[in-house]
C-alpha positions in Angstrom: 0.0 0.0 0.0 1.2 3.5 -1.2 -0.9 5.6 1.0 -1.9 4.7 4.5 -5.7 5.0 5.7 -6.7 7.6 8.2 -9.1 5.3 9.8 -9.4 1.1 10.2 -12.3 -0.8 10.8 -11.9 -4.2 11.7 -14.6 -6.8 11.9 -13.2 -10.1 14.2 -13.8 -13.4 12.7 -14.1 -16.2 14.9 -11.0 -18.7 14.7 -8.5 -15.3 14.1 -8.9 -13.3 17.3 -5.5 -13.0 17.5 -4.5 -11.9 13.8 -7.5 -9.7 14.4 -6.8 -8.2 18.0 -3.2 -8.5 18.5 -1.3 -8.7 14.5 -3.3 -6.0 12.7 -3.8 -3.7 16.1 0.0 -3.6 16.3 0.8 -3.2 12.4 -1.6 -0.4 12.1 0.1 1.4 15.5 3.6 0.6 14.1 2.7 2.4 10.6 0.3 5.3 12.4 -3.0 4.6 11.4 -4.7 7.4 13.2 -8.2 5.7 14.0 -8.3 2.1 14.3 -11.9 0.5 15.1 -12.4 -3.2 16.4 -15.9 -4.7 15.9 -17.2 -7.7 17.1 -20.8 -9.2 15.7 -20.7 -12.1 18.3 -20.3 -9.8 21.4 -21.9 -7.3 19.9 -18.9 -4.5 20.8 -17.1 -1.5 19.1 -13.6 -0.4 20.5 -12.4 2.7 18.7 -8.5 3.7 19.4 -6.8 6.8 18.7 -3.1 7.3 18.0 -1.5 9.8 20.7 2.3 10.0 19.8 3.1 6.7 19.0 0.3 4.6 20.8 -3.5 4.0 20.8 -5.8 5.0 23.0 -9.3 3.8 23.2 -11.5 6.8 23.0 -14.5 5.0 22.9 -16.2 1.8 23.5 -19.8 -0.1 23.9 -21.1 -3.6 24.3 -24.5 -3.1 22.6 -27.3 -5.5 24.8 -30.6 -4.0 22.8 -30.6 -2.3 19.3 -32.2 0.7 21.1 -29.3 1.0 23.3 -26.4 3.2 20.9 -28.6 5.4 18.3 -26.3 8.0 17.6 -22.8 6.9 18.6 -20.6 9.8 18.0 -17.0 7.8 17.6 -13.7 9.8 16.4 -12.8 10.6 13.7 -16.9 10.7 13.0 -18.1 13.2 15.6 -19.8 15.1 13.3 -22.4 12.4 12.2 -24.1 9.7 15.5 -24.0 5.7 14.1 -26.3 3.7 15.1 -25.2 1.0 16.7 -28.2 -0.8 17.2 -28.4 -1.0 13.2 -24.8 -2.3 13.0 -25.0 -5.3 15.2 -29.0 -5.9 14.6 -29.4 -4.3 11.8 -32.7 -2.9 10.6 -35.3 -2.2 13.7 -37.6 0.6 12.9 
């Protein structure tokens, strides 16, 4: 790759937790990926991390129980514009 992302998203995969958690968290730190985000479907979670100096920090993080729980998550670098989280791990409620 050329030209590095400003932001990750990462959805786990049972069986590769650790290439998921671990391999890729610490690649994307080591080249300064700015916003790295870690979903998982089966616990229903979203850790965001943010780089500060040479390190990530989480800067946010849920464990969504009901899709009314999260309806306008406002997660860095997206501030500006609330997910909803119930729609991402139950998808569509209304």
């Amino acid at each position: 790759m050329e030209t590095l992302p400003d932001w990750v998203c990462e959805i786990t995969s049972p069986g590769h937790e650790r290439k998921d958690l671990f391999t890729n968290f610490m690649a994307l730190q080591r080249y300064q990926v700015p916003f790295y985000w870690v979903i998982s479907p089966e616990d229903r979670t979203l850790i965001a991390y943010q780089l500060v100096g040479e390190h990530y920090h989480v800067v946010f993080s849920v464990e969504c129980a009901t899709a009314e729980q999260v309806k306008a998550a406002r997660i860095p670098p997206f501030e500006e514009t609330g997910i909803d989280l119930g729609y991402v791990f139950f998808g569509n409620h209304e």
